[in-house]
Structures are given as C-alpha cells and as structure tokens.
C-alpha positions as CSV (number, residue, x, y, z in Angstrom):
1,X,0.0,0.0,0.0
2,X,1.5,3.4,-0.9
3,X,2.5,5.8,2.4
4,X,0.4,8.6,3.0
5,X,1.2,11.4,1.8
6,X,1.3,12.3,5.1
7,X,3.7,9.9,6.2
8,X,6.0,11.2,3.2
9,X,8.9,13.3,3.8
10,X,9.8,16.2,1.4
11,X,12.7,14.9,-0.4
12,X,10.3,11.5,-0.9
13,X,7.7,13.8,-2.6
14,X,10.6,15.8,-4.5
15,X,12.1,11.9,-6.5
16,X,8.5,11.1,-6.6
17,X,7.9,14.3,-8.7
18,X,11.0,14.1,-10.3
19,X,10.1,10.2,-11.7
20,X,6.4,12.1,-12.8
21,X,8.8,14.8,-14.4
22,X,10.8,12.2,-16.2
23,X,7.8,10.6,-17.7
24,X,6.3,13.6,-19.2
25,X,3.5,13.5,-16.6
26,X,3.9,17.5,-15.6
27,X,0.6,17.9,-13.6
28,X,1.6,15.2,-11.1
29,X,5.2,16.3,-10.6
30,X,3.5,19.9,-10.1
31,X,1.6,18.7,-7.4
32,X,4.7,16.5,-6.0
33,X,6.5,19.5,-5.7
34,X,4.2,21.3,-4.4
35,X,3.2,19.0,-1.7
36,X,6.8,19.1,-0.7
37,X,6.9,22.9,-0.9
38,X,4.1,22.5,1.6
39,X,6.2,20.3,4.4
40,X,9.6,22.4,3.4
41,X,9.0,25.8,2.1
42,X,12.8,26.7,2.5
43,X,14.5,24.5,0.3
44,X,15.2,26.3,-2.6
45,X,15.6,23.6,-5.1
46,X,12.0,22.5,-4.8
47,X,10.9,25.7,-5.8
48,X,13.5,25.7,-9.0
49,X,12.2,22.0,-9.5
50,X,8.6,23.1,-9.7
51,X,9.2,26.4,-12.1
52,X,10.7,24.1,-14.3
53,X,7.9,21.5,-14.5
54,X,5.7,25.2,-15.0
55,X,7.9,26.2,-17.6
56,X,6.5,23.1,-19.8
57,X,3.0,23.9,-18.4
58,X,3.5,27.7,-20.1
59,X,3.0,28.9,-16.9
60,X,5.1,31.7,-17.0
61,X,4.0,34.1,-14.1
62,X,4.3,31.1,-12.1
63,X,7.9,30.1,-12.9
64,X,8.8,34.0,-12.1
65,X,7.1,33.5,-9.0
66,X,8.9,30.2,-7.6
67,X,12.3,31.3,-9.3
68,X,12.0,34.7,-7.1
69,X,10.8,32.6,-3.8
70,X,14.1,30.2,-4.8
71,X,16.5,33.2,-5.0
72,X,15.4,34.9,-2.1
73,X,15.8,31.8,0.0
74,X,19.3,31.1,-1.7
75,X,20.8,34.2,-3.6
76,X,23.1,32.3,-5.6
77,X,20.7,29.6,-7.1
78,X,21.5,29.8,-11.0
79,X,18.6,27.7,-11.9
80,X,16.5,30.4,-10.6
81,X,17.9,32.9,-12.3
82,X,18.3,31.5,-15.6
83,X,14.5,29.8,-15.7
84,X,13.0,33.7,-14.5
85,X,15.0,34.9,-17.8
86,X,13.4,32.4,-20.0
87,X,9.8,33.1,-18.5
88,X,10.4,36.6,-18.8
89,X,11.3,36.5,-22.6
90,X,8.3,34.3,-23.5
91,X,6.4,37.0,-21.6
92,X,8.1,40.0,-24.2
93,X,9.8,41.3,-20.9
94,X,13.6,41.5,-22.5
95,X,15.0,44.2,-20.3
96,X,13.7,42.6,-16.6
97,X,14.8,39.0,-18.7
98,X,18.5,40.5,-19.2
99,X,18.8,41.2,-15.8
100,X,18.0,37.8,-14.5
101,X,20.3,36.1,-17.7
102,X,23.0,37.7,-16.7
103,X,23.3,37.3,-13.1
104,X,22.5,33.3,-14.6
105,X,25.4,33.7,-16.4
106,X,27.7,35.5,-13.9
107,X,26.8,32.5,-11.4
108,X,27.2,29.6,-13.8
109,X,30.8,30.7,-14.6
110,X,31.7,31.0,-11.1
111,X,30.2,27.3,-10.4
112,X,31.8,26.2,-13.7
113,X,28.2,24.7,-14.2
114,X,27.6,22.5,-17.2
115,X,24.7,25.2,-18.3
116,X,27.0,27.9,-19.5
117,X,26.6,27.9,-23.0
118,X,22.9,27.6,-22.1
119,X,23.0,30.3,-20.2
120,X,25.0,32.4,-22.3
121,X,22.7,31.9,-25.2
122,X,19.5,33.2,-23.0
123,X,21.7,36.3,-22.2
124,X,22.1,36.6,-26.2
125,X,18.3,36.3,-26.6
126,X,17.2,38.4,-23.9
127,X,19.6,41.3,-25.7
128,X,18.3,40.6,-29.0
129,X,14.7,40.8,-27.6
130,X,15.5,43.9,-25.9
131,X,17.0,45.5,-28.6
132,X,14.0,44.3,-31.1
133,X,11.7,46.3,-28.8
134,X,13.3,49.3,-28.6
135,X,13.6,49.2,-32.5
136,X,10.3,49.1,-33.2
137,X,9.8,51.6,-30.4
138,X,12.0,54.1,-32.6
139,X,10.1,53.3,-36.2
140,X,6.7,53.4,-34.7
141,X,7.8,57.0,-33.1
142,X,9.6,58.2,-36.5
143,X,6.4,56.5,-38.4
144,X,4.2,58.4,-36.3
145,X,6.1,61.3,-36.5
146,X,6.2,61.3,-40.4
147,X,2.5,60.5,-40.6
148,X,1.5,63.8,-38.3
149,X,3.9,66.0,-40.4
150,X,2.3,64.3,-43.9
151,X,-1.4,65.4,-42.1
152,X,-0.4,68.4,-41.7
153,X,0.5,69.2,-45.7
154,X,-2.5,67.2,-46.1
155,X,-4.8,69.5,-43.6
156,X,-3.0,72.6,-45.6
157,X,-3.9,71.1,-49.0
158,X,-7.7,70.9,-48.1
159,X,-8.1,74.2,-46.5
160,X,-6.4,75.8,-49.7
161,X,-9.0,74.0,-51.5
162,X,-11.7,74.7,-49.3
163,X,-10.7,78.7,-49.9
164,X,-10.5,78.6,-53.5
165,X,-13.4,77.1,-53.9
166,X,-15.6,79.9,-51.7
167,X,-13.4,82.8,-54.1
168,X,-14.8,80.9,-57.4
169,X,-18.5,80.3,-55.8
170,X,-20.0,83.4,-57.9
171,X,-17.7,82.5,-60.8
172,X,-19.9,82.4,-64.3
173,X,-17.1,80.0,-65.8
174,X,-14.6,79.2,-63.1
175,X,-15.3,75.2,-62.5
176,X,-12.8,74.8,-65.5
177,X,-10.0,76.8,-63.7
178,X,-11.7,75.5,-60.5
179,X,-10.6,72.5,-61.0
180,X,-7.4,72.9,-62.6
181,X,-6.2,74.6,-59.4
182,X,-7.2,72.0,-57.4
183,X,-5.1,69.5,-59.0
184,X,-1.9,71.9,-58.7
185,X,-3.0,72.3,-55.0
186,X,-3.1,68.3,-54.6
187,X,0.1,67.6,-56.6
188,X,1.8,70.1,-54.4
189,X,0.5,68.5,-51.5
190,X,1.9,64.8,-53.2
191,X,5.4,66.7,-53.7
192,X,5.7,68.0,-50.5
193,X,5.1,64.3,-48.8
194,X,7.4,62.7,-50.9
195,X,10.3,65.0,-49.9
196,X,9.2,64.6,-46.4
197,X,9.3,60.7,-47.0
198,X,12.8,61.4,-48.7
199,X,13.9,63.5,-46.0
200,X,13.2,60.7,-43.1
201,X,15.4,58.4,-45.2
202,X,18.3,60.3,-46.1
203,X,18.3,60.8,-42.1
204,X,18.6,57.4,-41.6
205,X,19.2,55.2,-44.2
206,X,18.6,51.8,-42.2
207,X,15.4,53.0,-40.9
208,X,12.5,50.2,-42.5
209,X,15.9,47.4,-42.6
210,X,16.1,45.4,-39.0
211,X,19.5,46.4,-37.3
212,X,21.0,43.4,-35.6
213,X,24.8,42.7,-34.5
214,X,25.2,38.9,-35.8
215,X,26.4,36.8,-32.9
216,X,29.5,35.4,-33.9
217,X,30.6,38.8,-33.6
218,X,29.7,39.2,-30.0
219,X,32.1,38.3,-27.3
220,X,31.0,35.3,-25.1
221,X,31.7,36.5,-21.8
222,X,30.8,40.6,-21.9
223,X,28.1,40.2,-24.8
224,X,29.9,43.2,-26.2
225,X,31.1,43.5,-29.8
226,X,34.6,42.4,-29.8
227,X,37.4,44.5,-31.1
228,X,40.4,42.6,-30.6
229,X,38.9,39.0,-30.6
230,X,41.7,36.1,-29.7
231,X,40.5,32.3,-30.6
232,X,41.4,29.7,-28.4
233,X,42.8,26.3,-29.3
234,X,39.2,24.7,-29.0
235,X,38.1,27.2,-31.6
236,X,35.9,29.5,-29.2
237,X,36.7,33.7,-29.6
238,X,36.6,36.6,-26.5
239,X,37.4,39.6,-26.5
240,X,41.4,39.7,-25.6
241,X,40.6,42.4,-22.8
242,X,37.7,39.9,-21.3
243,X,39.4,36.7,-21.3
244,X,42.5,37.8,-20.4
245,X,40.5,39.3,-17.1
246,X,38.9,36.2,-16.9
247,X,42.0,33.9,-16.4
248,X,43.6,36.5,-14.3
249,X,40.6,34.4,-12.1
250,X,40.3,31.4,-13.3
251,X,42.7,28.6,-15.3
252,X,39.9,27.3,-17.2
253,X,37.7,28.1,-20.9
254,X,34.0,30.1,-19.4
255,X,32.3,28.1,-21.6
256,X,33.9,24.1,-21.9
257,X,35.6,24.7,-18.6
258,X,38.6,23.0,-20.4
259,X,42.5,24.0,-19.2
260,X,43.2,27.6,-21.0
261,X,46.2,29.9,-20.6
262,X,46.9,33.0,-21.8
263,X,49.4,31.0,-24.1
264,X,46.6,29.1,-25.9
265,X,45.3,32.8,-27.2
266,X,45.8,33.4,-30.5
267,X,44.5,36.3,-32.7
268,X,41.7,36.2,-34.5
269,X,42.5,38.6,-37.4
270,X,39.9,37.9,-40.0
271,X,37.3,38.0,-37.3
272,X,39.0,41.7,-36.3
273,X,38.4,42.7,-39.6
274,X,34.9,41.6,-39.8
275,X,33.8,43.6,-36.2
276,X,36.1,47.1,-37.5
277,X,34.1,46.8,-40.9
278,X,30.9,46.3,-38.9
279,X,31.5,49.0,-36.3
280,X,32.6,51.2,-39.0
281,X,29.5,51.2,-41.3
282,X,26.8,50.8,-38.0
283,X,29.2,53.4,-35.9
284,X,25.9,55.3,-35.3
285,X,23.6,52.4,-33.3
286,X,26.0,49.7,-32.5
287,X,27.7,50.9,-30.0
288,X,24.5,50.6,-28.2
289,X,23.3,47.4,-28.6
C-alpha cells in the first residue's frame, strides 16, 4: 500500500515528482513538488524544480514567481535565475529578462556549471529581444512622426481647397479653372510628402531594414562587440581584454571549462576585420546594442 502522503517526507515527494517529471506527466510532478513545498517551504531547489515542471506547463508568471521565492531563500541559485529569464522573454519582458540572464550567467561561470553555453545563449536572446523592442519603439515614433507632419501638408492642402473654392462660388465660368487649381494644389500636396518621406530616409538610411549585431561577432563572456577577438585552441573567440581578465581568475575556458592559458590565445585577425568593418559602417547604433 503506498505511504500517505502524510507519512512522506519532502525529499520523498521531490524523487517522486522528479520520476512524474521524467515521464512527461507534468501535472503530477507539479503537485509532488508542491506537496513538498508544503512540508519544506525553505528548500530552494524545490521551488526551481517546480518552475521548471511550469515552464512546460507555459505557466510563465508562475515560474517567475517560484524562481524569485528560490532566489530569495538562496541568492546564488543559478537555476533560478536562468529559468525567471526564459519566462520573462516568452512574456516579451527582455529588459527585466536581461537582468536575471546575466546574473544566470555571472553564477554559472563561477560554479563552472555544465549550463553555460545555455545560459550564455539566453543572455544573447534576452539582448536581441531587448533591442528588437526598442527598435520598433524608434520606427513606430519616426512613423508616427512622419505621418502627423504628412497630415499636416495634407490638412494645408484641403483648407487651400476649401478657400479657392468659396473665391470661385460666384464664378460664371470658373469650374474649369476651378478644377485645374485644385489638382496643382493636390500635386503640391503629393510633392511635399514625398520630400518629407525622402527626408526621413536620407536621415537614416537603415530605418525600414532590421539592425542586428550577428552573434558570432559578440564576445562570449561581456556580450559586447569584440574588437580585438583572440581564438582559443578549441576554436571559441573573446574579447582579448575579457578573457585575459577572466584567467587573471580562473585557469579554465567560461564556456567548456577545459584547461586555458593566456598561451593558448591566439589572434583572430579575420574575425578583427569583420567587427572594425561592422562597427565602422553601424558606428551610429552599434555601439548601443
């Protein structure tokens, strides 16, 4: 006969959820977890355990709300961190997301966790989310913009109208000229919005064309552009400036935790030539992203 549940300590309810989770069966390793949660509300990794079984669920407020209850009951608990990211992205929250990713990622180094390149990729999405929204933040504002400033010709164009047409009412045979006019009037009006449409692009040329740094020119560890990238002898490139503070800290790769020394740095010249060319030609919004 099965022990009550009851009778049932909270780590046996946490391998009893955890067999549930490793079937697929994510309602009943919810409630596992939560029945543990219930005897032993202070260990941290049942709280982690049940936002990940949530994350399945798409239960994203909830997974915020257990990795927050695990961090604040263990500061450094990476799993925390790293599953509130994700739930924050799927929830188009890419600034509070980048937050959480990189304290994940910060964490995951210093416990040379297994999860780093996870982790680092999250922090890559988080900042291409973020960035995403604040880009169509800027063309829905210059949009809007250029749409008042095209109402207003518009407005102009109608009321010139509206006047020429009160001067002509008494007019024996002014609806010829009348007319005529009027089409000058409205092909003004169709000049005048075209130069303003010209005018926004000239400004900025990239303006209706996505602007994204690709990541393989992004440095691993800062999430920067790199500038003087080095390549290691498994193939991976940083920054020189980052990895050389990096092993001024620890002996090992941040990502495959492999033996590295500043020795095994080599530079990665093409890659160098690729970020200058990039920075050169996006010197006006990259430096931002």
């Amino acid at each position: 006969m099965p022990p009550n549940i009851i009778e049932m300590s909270a780590d046996e309810l946490k391998q009893a959820g955890n067999k549930f989770f490793q079937n697929g069966d994510w309602l009943s390793a919810d409630k596992k977890y939560s029945q543990a949660i219930a005897i032993d509300p202070t260990n941290y990794t049942l709280f982690t355990n049940r936002a990940l079984v949530r994350m399945k669920l798409l239960r994203y407020e909830d997974v915020i709300n257990d990795c927050m209850s695990a961090i604040n009951l263990n500061r450094d608990a990476m799993k925390g961190h790293y599953m509130a990211a994700q739930a924050l992205i799927q929830l188009s929250r890419p600034s509070e997301a980048l937050g959480f990713a990189y304290t994940a990622y910060q964490l995951a180094i210093a416990q040379h966790s297994k999860s780093a390149t996870d982790v680092a990729n999250v922090v890559l999405e988080a900042k291409k989310q973020r960035w995403k929204k604040l880009e169509r933040n800027r063309i829905d504002k210059d949009n809007s913009m250029l749409k008042q400033m095209k109402e207003l010709v518009k407005t102009d164009a109608e009321r010139k109208i509206l006047d020429l047409r009160e001067q002509q009412w008494d007019s024996p045979n002014g609806d010829k000229d009348l007319e005529s006019e009027i089409a000058v009037i409205r092909e003004d009006a169709r000049v005048q919005m075209d130069e303003l449409e010209n005018v926004f692009a000239r400004a900025d040329p990239q303006r209706y064309k996505p602007r994204e740094v690709p990541d393989y020119l992004m440095d691993s560890i800062s999430f920067s552009i790199m500038t003087d990238p080095v390549v290691t002898k498994n193939g991976h490139s940083y920054d020189r400036s980052v990895i050389m503070d990096h092993l001024r800290r620890s002996s090992t790769d941040p990502l495959t935790r492999e033996p590295l020394s500043v020795a095994d740095l080599r530079p990665n010249l093409a890659l160098k030539q690729v970020c200058a060319e990039f920075l050169e030609e996006n010197a006006g919004w990259a430096v931002d992203y």
